[in-house]
C-alpha positions as CSV (number, residue, x, y, z in Angstrom):
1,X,61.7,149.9,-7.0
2,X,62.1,150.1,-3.0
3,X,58.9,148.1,-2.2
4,X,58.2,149.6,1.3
5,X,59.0,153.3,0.1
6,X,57.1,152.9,-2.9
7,X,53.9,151.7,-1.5
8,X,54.6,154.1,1.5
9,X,54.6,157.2,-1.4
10,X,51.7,155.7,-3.4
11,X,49.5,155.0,-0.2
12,X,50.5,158.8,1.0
13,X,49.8,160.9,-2.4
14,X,47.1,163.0,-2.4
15,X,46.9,165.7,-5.8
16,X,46.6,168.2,-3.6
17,X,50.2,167.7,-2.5
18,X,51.7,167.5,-6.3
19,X,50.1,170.7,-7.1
20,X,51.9,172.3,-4.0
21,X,54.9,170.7,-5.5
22,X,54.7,171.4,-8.7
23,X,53.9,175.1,-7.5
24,X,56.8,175.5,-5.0
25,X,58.8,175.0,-8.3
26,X,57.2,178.0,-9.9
27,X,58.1,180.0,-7.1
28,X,61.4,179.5,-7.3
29,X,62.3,180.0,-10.8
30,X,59.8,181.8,-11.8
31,X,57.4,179.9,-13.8
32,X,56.3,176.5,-14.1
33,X,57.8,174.0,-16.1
34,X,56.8,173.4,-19.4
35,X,57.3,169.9,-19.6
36,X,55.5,167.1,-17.6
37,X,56.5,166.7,-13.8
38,X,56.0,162.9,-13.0
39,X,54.2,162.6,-9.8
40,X,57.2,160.6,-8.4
41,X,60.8,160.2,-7.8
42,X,62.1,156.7,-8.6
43,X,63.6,154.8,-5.5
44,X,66.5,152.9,-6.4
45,X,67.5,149.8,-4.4
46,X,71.3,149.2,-3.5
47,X,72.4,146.6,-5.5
48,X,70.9,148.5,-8.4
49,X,72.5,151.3,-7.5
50,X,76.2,149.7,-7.4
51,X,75.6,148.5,-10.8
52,X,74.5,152.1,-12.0
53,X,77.4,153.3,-10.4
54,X,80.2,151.1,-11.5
55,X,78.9,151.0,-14.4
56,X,79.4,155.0,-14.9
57,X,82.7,154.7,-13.7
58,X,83.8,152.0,-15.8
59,X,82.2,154.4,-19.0
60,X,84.6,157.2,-17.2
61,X,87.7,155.1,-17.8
62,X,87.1,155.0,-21.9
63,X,86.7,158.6,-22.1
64,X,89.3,159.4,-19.8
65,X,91.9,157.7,-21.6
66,X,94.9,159.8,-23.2
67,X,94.2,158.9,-27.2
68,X,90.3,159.6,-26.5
69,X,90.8,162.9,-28.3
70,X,92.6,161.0,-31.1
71,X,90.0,158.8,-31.4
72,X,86.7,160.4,-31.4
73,X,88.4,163.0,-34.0
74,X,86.1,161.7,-36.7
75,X,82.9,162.8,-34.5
76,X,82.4,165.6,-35.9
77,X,79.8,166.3,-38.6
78,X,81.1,168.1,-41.4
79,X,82.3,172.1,-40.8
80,X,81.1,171.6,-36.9
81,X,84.3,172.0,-35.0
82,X,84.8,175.5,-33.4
83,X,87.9,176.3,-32.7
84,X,89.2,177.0,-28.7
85,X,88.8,173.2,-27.4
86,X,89.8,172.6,-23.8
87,X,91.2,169.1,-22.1
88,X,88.1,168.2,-20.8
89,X,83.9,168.2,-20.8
90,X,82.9,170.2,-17.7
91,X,79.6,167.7,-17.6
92,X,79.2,164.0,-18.6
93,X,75.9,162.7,-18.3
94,X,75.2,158.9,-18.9
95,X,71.8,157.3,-19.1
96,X,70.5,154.1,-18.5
97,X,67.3,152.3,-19.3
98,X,65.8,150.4,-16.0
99,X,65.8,146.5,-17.0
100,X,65.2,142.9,-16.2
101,X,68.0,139.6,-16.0
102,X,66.5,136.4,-17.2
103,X,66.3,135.6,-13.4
104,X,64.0,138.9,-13.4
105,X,66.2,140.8,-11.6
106,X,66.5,144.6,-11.9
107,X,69.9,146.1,-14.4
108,X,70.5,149.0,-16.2
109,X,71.9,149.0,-19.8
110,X,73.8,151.5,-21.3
111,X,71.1,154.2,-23.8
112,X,73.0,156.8,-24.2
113,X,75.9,159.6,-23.4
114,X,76.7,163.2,-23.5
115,X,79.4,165.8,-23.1
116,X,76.5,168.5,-22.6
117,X,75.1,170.0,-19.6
118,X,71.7,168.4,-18.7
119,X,69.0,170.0,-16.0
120,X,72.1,170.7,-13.6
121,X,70.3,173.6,-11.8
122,X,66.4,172.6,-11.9
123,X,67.1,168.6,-10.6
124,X,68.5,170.4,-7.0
125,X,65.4,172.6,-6.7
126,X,63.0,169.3,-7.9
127,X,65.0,167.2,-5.5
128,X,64.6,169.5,-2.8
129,X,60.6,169.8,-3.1
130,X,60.1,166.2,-3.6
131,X,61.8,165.7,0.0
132,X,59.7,168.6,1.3
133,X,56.2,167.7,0.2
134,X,56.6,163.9,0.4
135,X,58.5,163.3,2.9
136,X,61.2,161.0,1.4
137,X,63.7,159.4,3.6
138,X,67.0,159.9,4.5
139,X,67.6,156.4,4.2
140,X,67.5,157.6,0.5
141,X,69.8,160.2,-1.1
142,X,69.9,162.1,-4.3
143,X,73.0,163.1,-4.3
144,X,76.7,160.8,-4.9
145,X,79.7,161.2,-2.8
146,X,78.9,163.0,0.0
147,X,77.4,166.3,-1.9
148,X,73.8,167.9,-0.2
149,X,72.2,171.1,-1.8
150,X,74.8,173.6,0.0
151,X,77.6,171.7,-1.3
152,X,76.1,171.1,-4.8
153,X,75.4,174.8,-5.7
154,X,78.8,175.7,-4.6
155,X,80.5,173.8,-6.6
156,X,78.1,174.1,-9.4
157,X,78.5,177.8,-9.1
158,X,82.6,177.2,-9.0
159,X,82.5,175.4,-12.3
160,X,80.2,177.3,-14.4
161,X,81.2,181.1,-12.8
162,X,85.0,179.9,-11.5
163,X,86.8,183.4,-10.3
164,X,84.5,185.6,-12.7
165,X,81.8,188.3,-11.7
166,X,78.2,186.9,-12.7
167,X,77.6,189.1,-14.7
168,X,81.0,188.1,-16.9
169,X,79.5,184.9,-17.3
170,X,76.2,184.3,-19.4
171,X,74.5,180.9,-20.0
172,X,74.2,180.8,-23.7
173,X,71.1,179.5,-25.9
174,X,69.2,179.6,-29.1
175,X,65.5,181.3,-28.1
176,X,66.2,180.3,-24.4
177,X,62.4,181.9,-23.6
178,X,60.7,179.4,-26.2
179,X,63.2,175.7,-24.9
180,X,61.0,173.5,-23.0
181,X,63.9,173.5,-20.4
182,X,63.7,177.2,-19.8
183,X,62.8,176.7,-15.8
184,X,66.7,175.5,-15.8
185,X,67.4,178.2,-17.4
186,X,65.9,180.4,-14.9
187,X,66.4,178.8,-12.2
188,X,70.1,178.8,-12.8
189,X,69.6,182.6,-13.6
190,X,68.7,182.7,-10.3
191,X,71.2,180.5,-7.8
192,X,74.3,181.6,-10.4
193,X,73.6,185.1,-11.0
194,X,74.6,184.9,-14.2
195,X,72.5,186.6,-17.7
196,X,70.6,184.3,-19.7
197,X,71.0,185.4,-23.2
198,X,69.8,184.4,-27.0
199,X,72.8,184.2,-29.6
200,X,71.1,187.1,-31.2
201,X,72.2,189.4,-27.8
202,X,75.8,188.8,-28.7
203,X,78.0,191.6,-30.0
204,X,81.3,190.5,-31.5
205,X,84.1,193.0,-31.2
206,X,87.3,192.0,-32.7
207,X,87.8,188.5,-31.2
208,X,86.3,189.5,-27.9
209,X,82.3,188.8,-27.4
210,X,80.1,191.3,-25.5
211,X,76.7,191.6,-23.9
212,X,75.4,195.0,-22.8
213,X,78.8,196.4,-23.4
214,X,80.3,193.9,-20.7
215,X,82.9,191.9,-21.9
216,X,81.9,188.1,-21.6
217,X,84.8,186.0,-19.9
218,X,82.5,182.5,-19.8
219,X,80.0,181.3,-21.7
220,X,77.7,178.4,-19.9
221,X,77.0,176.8,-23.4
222,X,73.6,175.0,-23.9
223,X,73.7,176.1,-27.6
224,X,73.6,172.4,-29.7
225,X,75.5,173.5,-32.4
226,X,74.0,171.6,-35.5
227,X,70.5,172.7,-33.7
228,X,71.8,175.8,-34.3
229,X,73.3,175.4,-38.2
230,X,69.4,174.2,-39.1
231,X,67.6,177.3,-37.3
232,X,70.6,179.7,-38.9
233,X,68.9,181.4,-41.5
234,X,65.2,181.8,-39.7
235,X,67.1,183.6,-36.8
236,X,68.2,187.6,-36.8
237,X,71.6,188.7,-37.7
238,X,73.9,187.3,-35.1
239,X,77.4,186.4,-34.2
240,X,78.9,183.1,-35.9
241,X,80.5,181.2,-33.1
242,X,82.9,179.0,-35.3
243,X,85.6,181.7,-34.5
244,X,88.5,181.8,-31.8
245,X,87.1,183.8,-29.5
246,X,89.2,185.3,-26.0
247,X,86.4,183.5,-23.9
248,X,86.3,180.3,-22.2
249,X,83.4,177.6,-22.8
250,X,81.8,175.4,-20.1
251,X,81.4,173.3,-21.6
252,X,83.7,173.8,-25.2
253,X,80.8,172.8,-27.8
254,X,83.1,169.9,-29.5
255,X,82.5,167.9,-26.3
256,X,78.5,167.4,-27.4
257,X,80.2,165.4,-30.2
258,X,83.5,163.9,-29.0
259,X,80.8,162.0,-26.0
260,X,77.7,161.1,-27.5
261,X,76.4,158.0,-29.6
262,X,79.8,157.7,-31.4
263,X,81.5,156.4,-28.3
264,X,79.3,153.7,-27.6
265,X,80.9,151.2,-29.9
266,X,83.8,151.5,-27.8
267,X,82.1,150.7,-24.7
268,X,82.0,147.0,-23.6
269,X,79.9,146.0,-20.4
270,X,77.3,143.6,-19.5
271,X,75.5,146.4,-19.1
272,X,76.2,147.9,-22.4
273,X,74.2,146.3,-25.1
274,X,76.2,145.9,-28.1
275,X,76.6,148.8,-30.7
276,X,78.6,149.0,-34.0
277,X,78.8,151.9,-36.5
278,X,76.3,150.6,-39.4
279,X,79.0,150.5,-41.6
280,X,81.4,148.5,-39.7
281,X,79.9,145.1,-40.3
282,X,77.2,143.1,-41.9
283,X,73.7,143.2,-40.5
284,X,72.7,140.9,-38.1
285,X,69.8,138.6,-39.2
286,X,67.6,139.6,-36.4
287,X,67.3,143.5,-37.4
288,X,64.1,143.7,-35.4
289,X,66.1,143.5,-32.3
290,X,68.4,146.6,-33.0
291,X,67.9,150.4,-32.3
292,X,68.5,152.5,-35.2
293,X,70.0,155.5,-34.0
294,X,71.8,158.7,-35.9
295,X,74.7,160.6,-34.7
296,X,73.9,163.7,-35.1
297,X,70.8,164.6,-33.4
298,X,69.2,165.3,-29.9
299,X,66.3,164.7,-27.9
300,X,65.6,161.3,-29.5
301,X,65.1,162.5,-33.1
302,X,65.8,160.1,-35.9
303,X,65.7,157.1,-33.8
304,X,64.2,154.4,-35.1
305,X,63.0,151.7,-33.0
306,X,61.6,148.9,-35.5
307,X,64.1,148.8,-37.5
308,X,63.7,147.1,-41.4
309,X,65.7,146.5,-44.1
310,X,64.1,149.2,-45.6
311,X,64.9,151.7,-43.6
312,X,69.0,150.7,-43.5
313,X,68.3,150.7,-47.8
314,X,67.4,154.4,-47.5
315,X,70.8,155.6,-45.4
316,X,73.4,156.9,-47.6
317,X,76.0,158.0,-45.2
318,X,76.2,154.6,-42.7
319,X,79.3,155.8,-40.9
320,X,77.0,158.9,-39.5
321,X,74.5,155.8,-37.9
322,X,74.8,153.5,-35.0
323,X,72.9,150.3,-34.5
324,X,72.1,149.1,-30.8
325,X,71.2,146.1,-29.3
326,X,67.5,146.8,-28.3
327,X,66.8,146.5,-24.3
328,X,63.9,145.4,-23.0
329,X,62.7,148.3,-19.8
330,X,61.3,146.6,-16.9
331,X,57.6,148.2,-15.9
332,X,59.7,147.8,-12.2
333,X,57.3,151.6,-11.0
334,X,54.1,150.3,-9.4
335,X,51.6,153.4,-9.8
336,X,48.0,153.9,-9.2
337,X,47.2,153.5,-12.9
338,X,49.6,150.6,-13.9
339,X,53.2,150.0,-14.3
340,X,56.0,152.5,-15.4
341,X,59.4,151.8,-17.1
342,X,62.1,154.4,-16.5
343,X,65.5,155.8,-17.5
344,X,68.2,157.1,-15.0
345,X,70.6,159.5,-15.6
346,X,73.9,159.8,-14.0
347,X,75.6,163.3,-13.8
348,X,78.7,164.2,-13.6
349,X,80.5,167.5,-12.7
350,X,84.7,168.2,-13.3
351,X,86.7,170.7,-12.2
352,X,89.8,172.3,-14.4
353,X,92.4,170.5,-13.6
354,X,90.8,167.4,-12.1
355,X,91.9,163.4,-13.4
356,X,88.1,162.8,-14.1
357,X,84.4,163.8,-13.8
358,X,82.8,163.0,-9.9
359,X,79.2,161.7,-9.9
360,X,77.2,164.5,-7.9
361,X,73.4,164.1,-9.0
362,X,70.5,162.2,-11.4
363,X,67.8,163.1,-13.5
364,X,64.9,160.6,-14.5
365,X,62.0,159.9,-16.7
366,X,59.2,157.6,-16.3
367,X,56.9,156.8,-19.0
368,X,54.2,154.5,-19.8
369,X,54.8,154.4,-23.3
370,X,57.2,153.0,-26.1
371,X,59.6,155.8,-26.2
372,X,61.1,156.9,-23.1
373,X,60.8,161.0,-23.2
374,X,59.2,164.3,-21.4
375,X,57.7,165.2,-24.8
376,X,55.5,162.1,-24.8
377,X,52.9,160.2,-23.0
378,X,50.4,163.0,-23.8
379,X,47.4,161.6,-21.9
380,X,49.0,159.7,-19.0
381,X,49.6,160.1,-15.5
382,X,52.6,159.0,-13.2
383,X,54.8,159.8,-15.8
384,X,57.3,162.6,-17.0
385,X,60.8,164.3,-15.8
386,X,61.5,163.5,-12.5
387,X,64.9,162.3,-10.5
388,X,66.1,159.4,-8.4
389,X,66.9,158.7,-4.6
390,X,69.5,155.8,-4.5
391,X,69.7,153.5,-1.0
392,X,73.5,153.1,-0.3
């Protein structure tokens, strides 16, 4: 989206180099990724980065507000709520699809929001190899508000492991060896220190949790709970985690509900599209132009994109269902085998204690395709997971 980095990258990239990249990642954590790498970052110019930015923060102020507990009390699908709740998410992550202004100039608008830890570990180490086999420039950065890959880790490593021993802490999923994310999960393995375990390694000892007879202080959740609740009875006898537990959460699993899709009809931007609960008001006459989009799911399932009449007939529980003004993503990445539309995420990291969340880093995903996604785009190039360098 820079025009004089992006030709400089596309003139520059040989194959050869991305499979040194995509190997240096493998070194590191220890395998490759199993999802698709794009072959480039995404240069973001500065006025689109301001508008990204502000944006965030103004997102920031709704779910910092005092009664934001109150109100996102009914974001919870039925019998999900475990008990322990802190103040706070640890991680907010806010994503934005890459659009046009009539006047055809480049805006984000508002997709989507999470109180869930994204790829906080694996977006340093992809960052740091894009920069060493392409030679990006430091008139770009990666990182928000001052942060470089020292700093990031350390304070990373202060929110998730905080004044416990590594081995007190473990990150926390459901078959973490068979997720599509699992370099993450490794790679965090490795910067943190910290165990990566399956729910089915947890022993339960009055209301304390073990693993390997060590007494678990933290738990770095990545466990989606109603993920969880529909592989239940397929998995081996395990703990049930809807108990209070003496442990702390980073981050407390009612967060992945109290910010998600329910808050965006409380958020009101030019840069938001519009969003209602579908049983909030009548439907608007042009359906075609609205997002269909349930509450209660992850990694874009349920969505539904052409939206008919039909489709709203068949919903009997409308309060657990969103609709959203559909955006229109600009093809604003030139590559070699045609244009790209792309999403930005903004991440966020906050401390115990702290007012709010600070922007630290970005993830990104480019795709040629309808659906924005790592999982899709099975035969193309220039597309897949990759992050953002921001001018500033």
């Amino acid at each position: 989206m820079i025009p004089s980095l992006r030709k400089y990258y596309n003139d520059n990239f040989t194959a050869e180099k991305y499979a040194a990249f995509v190997q240096s990642m493998a070194a590191a954590a220890g395998e490759a990724p199993a999802f698709k790498v794009a072959e480039t970052p995404v240069f973001v110019p500065a006025a689109l980065t301001r508008q990204l930015i502000d944006t965030s923060e103004a997102i920031i102020d709704v779910i910092t507000q005092p009664d934001f507990k109150a109100s996102s009390e009914a974001s919870f699908p039925p019998g999900m709520k475990v008990p322990g709740e802190n103040e706070h998410a640890h991680f907010v992550i806010i994503d934005f699809a890459v659009c046009q202004n009539a006047a055809g100039v480049l805006q984000p608008q508002l997709i989507e929001l999470q109180g869930f830890p994204s790829l906080y570990a694996f977006q340093e180490l992809m960052a740091k190899e894009f920069k060493r086999h392409f030679q990006v420039p430091d008139t770009v950065n990666n990182y928000f508000n001052g942060y470089d890959d020292s700093s990031y880790l350390a304070l990373l490593k202060e929110i998730i492991v905080g004044p416990y021993q590594p081995e007190e802490v473990v990150l926390l999923e459901v078959k973490p060896h068979e997720q599509k994310t699992r370099i993450d999960f490794y790679y965090t393995q490795k910067v943190l220190g910290i165990p990566l375990i399956c729910i089915t390694d947890l022993e339960q000892r009055g209301n304390q949790l073990y693993y390997k007879d060590t007494l678990i202080k933290r738990i770095y959740n990545r466990v989606i709970f109603d993920d969880l609740e529909r592989q239940s009875a397929a998995l081996p006898a395990h703990v049930s985690l809807f108990q209070d537990f003496e442990v702390e959460w980073i981050t407390h699993p009612n967060w992945f509900y109290r910010i998600s899709k329910y808050t965006l009809p409380f958020i009101h931007s030019e840069f938001a599209p519009e969003s209602w609960f579908l049983n909030a008001k009548e439907l608007p006459a042009d359906l075609e132009n609205y997002v269909l989009k349930p509450l209660f799911s992850f990694a874009g399932q349920g969505v539904v994109i052409d939206v008919t009449p039909s489709d709203i007939a068949g919903i009997t529980d409308p309060e657990n269902w969103i609709l959203q003004r559909k955006v229109q993503y600009a093809p604003a990445i030139v590559t070699p085998d045609g244009p790209a539309y792309c999403e930005i995420r903004m991440m966020y990291l906050w401390k115990d204690g702290a007012p709010r969340p600070l922007l630290v880093h970005n993830l990104a995903r480019i795709s040629k395709s309808k659906m924005i996604g790592v999982t899709k785009d099975k035969t193309h190039t220039w597309v897949g997971g990759t992050c953002a360098y921001f001018e500033q």
